[in-house]
C-alpha positions in Angstrom: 32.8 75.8 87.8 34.6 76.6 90.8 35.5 74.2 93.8 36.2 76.3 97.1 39.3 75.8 98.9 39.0 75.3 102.7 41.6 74.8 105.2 44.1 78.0 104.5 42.0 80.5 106.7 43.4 82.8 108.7 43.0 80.5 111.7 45.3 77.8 110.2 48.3 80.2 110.2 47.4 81.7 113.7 47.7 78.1 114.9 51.0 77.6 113.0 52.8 80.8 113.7 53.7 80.2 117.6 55.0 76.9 116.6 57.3 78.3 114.0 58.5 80.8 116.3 59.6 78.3 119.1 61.7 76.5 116.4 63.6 79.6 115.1 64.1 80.5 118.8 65.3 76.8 119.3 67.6 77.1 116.5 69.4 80.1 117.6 69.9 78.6 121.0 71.1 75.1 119.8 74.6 76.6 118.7 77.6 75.2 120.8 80.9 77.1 119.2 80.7 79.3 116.2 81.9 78.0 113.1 84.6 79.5 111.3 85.5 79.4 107.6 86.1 76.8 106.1 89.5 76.2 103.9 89.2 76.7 100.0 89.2 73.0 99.0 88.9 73.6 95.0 92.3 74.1 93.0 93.3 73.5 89.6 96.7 72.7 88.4 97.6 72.5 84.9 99.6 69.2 82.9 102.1 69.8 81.3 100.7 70.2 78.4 98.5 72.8 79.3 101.6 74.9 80.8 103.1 74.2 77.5 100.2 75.6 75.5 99.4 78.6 78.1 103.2 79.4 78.1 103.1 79.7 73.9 99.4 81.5 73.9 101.5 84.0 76.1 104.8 84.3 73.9 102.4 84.4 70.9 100.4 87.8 72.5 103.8 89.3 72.7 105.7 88.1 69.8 103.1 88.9 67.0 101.3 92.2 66.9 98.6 93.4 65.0 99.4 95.3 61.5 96.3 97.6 61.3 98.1 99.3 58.4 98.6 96.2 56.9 95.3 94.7 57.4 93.8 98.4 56.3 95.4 98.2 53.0 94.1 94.5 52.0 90.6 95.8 53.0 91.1 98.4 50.9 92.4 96.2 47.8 89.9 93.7 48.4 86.5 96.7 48.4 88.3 97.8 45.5 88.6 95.5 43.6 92.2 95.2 43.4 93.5 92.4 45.1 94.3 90.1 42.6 94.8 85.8 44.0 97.6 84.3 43.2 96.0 80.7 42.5 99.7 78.8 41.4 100.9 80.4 44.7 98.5 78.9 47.1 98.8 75.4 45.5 102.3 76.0 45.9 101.8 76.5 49.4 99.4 73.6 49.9 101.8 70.9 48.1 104.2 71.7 50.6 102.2 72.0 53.6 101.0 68.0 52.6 104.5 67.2 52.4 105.5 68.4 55.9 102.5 66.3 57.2 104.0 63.1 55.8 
């Protein structure tokens, strides 16, 4: 079943088109000074905090570079089969990390 649409002929835009034309023309004429840019009103400014943190991110790039040989050779251990875990170490390690938290 179909339902014709009527009213968006060719002779409805005709009708409409001068009209739209007098309102651009309008519009182009209506302007009194031109407008110049406007002032960038966003800004961000960091606490404190956030220096703080952006200031050690930054020390942290520079003080502590990559070991590719170092990470090459654990890779290698560890496809191996080599690289043996040191359980008593790590426990070690995790008794005193709770410590230093309190």
């Amino acid at each position: 079943m179909s339902n014709k649409i009527e009213g968006a002929g060719m002779s409805n835009i005709y009708r409409l088109q001068p009209t739209a034309r007098q309102d651009i023309e309008r519009a182009g004429s209506e302007r009194s000074a031109p407008v110049g840019a406007t002032p960038a009103a966003d800004s961000v400014r960091l606490s404190s905090e956030g220096a703080s943190l952006q200031a050690l991110q930054q020390r942290q790039d520079v003080d502590a570079p990559f070991d590719g040989a170092k990470v090459a050779a654990l890779r290698s251990a560890i496809e191996s089969g080599s690289y043996r875990i040191d359980a008593g170490a790590i426990a070690g390690r995790l008794v005193d990390l709770e410590s230093a938290l309190g």
